[in-house]
N, C-alpha and C positions, 0 to 999 in steps of 0.2 A: 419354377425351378424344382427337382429334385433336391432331397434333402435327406441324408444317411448319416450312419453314423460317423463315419469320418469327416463329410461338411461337419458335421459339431464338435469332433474333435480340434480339427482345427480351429474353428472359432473360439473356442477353450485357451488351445495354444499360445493364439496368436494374444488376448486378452492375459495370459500368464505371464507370457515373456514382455509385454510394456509393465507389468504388474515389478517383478522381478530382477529385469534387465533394468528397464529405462529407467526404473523409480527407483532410489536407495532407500526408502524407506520399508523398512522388512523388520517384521516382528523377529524376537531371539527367545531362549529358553523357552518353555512347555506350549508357549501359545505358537512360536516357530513350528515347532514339529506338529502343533495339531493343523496350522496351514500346509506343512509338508504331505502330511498322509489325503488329504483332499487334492491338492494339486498332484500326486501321483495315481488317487482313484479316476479323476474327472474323465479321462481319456480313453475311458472303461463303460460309462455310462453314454445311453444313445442320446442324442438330441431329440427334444421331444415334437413328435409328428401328429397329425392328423389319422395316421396309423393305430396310434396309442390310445388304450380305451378314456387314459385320464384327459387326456389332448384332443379331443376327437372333433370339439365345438371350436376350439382356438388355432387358429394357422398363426404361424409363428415366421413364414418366411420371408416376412419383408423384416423383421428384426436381423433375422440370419444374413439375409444379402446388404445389410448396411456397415459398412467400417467405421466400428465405434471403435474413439480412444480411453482412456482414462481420463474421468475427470480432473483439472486441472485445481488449484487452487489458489484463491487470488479475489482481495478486496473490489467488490465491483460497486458502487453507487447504487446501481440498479436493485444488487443483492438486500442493501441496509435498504430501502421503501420499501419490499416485499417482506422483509421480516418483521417492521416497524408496522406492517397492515396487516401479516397474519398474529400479529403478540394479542392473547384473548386477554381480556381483562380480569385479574384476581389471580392471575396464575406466575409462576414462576419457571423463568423458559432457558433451555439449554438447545443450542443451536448448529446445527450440522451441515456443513459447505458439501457438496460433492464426497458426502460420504468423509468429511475428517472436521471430525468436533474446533469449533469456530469462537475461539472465547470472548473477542470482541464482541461479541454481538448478543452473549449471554449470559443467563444471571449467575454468577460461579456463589454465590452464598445462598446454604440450601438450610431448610430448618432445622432444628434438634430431630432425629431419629430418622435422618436419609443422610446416607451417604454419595459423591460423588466418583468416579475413577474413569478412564478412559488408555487408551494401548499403552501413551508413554509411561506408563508403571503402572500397566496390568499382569505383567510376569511376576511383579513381586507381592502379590495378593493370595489369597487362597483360594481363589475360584476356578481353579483347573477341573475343579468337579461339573462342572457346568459345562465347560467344555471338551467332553468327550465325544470321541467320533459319533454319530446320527447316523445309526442304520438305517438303508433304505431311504436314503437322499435323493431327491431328485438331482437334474443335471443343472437347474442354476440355486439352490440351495445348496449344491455342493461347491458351486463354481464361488456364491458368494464364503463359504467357509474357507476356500481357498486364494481369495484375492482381497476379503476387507481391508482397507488399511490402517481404521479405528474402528473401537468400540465403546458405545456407550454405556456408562456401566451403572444402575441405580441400587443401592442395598438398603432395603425399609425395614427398621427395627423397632418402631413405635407405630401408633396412629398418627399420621401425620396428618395435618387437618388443609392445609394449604394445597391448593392442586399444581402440578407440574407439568410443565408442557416441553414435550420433545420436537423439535421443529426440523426436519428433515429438508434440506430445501437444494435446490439443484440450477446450474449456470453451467451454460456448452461452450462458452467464451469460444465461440464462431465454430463451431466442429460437433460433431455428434459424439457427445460425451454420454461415459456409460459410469456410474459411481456404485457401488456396493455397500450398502449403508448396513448398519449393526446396530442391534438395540440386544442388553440381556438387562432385566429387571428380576431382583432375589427379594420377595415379602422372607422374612423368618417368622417365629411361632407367632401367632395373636397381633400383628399388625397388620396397619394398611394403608391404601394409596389411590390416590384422583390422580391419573395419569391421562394428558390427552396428549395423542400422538398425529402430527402434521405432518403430510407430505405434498410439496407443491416445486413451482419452476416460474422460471421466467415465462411469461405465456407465448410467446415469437419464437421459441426454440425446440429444435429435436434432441431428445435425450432419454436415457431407459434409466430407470431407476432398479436396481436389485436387490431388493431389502429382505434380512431373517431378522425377526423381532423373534424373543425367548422370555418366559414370564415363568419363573418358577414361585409359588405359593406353599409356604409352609402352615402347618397345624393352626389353623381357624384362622386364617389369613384372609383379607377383605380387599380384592383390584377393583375398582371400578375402571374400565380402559375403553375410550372412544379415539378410535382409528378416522381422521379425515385426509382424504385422498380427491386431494383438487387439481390434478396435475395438467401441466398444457396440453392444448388440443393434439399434438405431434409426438407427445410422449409416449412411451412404453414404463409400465407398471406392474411388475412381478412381485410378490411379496407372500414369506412365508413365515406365520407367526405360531409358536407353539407355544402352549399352555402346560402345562403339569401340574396338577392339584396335590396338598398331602390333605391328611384327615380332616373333614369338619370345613375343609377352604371353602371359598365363593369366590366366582368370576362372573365378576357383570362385564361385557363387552358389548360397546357399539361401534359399527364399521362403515364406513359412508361413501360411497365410491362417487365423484360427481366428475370427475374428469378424465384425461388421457384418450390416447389413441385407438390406446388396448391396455387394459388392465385386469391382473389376476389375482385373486386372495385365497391363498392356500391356507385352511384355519384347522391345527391340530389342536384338540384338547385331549389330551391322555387324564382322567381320573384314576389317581393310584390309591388312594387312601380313603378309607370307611369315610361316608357323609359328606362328603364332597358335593359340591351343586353347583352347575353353570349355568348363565342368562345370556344367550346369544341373541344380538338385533343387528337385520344389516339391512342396508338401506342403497341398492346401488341405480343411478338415473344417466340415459346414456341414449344418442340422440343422431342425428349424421351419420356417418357409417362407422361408428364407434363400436367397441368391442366390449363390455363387461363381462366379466368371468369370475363366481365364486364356486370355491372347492371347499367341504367342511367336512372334518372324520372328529367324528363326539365319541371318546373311548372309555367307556364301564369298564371298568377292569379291577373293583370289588363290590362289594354291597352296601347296598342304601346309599349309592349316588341318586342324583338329579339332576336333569339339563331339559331344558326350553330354549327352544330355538324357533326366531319369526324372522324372516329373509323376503323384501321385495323389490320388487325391479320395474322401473318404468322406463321404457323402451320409446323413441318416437323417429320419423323420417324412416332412413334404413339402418338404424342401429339393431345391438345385437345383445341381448343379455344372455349368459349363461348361469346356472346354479345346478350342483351338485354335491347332494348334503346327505354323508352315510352315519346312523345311531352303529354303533356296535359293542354288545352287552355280550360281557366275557362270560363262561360259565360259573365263575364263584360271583359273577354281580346278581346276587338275584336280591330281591325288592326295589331294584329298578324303575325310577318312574321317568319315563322321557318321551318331549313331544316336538315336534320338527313342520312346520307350515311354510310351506313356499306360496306368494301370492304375487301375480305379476300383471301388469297393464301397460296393453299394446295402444299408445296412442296413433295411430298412424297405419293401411293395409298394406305396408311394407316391412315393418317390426315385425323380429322375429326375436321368441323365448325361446331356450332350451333347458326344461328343466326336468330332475331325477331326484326326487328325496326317498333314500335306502335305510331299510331294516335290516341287520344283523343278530341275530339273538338265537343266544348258545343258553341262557339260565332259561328257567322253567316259571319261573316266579317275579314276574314283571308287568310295567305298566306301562306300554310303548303305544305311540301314534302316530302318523303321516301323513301328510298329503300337499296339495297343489292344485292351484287355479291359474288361470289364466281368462283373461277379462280385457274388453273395451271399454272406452266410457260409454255412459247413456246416453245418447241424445235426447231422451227427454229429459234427463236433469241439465245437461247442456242449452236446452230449448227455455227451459223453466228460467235459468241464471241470465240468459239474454233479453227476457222480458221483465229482467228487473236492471236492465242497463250495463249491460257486459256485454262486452263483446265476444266472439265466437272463442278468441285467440285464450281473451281474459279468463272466460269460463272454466276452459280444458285445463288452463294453471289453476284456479282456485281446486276443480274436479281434483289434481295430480297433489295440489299441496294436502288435500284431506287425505288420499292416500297413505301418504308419505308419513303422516303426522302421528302416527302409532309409535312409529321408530323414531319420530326426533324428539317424541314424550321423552324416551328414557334417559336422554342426557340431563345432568343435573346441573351443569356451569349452564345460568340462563344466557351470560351473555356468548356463550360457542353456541346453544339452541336458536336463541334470535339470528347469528348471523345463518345458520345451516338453514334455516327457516325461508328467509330473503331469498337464499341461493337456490334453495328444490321450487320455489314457486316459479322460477324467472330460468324459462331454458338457457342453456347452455352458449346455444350461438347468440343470444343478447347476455350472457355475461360475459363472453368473448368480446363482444365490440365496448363493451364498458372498460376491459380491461388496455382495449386497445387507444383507447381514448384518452 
């Protein structure tokens, strides 16, 4: 099918108006009008195409040709076993239905030095600074600024030593439901936060998730944030997370894509402030005619930042990973030190990678690197692990979990590693029939 700007604007529309019309639930005061100025841009932005240089690996049109409703909300049985199987152990979980924070099913007592808040009285906070309009939005980052109907909201004023877990979790109660989920997290001066971040589903159901996650870090401010992204075979997974550093921050991020239909992770880090350093690890495994898609913009934008960045993708059957990862060093960033490695493995001569890691650099005085592989396994280490009592099937998983095992080093919750562990060794369609089971 043909796909233009107005197919998207309607599809915008028609997603406003159940937003609007059908739902009475509507934010008021300052957060009202920052949803009003997006719902009147939305209709202005094209729908993104295979035209489009950032779109070019992702077709988006069977999303487009589907009538999603609004997620609905509502105690399912189903829902409390899926929460009660993703709760990690030692952490502390706050839990989100269809995109609107669920407090049944989460821990509302948080520790000395975080705070809690969410829409029902988020007008009366002072965070409107956060929420100012985002230049140069895409059209569902805009679309989610214009239709959340909560937000999650974390404010960390200490070191807080306990980890938290936000659990994004999604039920189409028999319809193709579309939720726009909301995360903003504020570190202030000299603290910090174990934050891991869950997105999953019922695995039997079609459903799009549209999530902006927002991380602002203040003055020597410490995130450690691992993103898991397990969603059903049928799902769509959009998701746009920005980062903002001030001086002297750190952002360790890991990002794990194991599931969905078609998933995308749009990753902005903006560094604004002197000495700032970020640690990016992603990890995306995608298998069937699945889609993985990361997008990364790492932004120098003073002096004496730092960022490392390791990104790999294991591809098998006819799956399809993408990766697109731009360094770009403003002219005042100079002492600059930043490296960016894409490394990907084709199990399968129908896997296909598309990968681009881009240099930007406007300072003089920097230390920048790049690059990318693309690789099979060896059959002779394959041949090797079979003569020690493996099977063919066995081998190619143990081969993929050494892979993989760089990036599941950097999480520090052992028991989120051991379970992420289990899950990258053991394809996708056998954890599919487990789940069915």
């Amino acid at each position: 099918m043909t796909i233009d700007r107005l197919t998207g604007a309607n599809f915008a529309t028609e997603l406003l108006r159940q937003r609007f019309t059908d739902d009475p639930r509507s934010q008021t005061g300052w957060l009202g009008k920052y949803q009003q100025f997006y719902r009147e841009q939305i209709g202005q932005i094209p729908f993104p195409t295979l035209r489009q240089e950032e779109w070019k690996y992702t077709d988006l049109a069977e999303l487009l040709a589907t009538a999603w409703q609004m997620g609905a909300i509502a105690q399912n049985p189903r829902i409390e076993a899926l929460v009660q199987a993703e709760r990690i152990e030692g952490t502390l979980q706050l839990v989100v239905v269809n995109g609107v924070f669920a407090p049944h099913y989460s821990t509302i007592a948080l520790p000395e030095g975080i705070s809690f808040s969410h829409s029902s009285n988020l007008s009366q906070t002072n965070l409107e600074q956060y929420f100012q309009a985002i230049p140069n939005s895409d059209f569902f980052t805009s679309l989610n600024h214009g239709c959340f109907e909560d937000v999650i909201v974390l404010e960390v004023s200490a070191e807080v030593q306990q980890p938290v877990q936000v659990l994004f979790v999604h039920d189409t109660l028999d319809q193709a439901a579309i939720a726009h989920n909301r995360l903003l997290v504020v570190l202030t001066d000299h603290s910090s936060l174990n934050l891991v971040q869950t997105q999953v589903g019922l695995p039997d159901q079609t459903y799009f998730a549209n999530t902006v996650s927002q991380f602002y870090l203040g003055k020597n401010a410490r995130l450690h944030h691992v993103l898991v992204q397990t969603q059903a075979p049928l799902a769509y997974d959009l998701h746009a997370s920005q980062i903002v550093q001030a001086s002297d921050s750190h952002y360790h991020g890991v990002a794990i894509a194991l599931g969905a239909k078609l998933s995308r992770l749009q990753l902005e880090i903006d560094q604004k402030g002197k000495g700032a350093s970020s640690q990016i690890y992603g990890l995306a495994v995608t298998d069937g005619d699945r889609l993985a898609d990361t997008h990364s913009v790492i932004a120098h934008q003073v002096r004496d930042g730092s960022s490392t960045q390791v990104h790999r993708t294991v591809v098998s059957d006819r799956g399809r990973g993408v990766f697109s990862g731009k360094i770009k060093v403003a002219k005042n960033a100079q002492n600059t030190n930043s490296s960016q490695l894409s490394r990907n493995l084709l199990r399968s001569s129908t896997a296909r990678v598309d990968t681009q890691p881009q240099l930007e650099i406007l300072a003089d005085n920097v230390k920048c690197a790049h690059g990318a592989t693309v690789s099979q396994l060896d059959p002779e280490e394959i041949f090797y692990l079979q003569s020690r009592g493996l099977s063919a099937s066995q081998a190619a998983n143990l081969l993929t979990y050494g892979f993989a095992a760089e990036i599941l080093a950097q999480i520090k919750l052992d028991s989120l590693r051991s379970r992420l562990e289990k899950l990258t060794a053991q394809p996708n369609s056998d954890r599919q029939n487990d789940q069915d089971q």
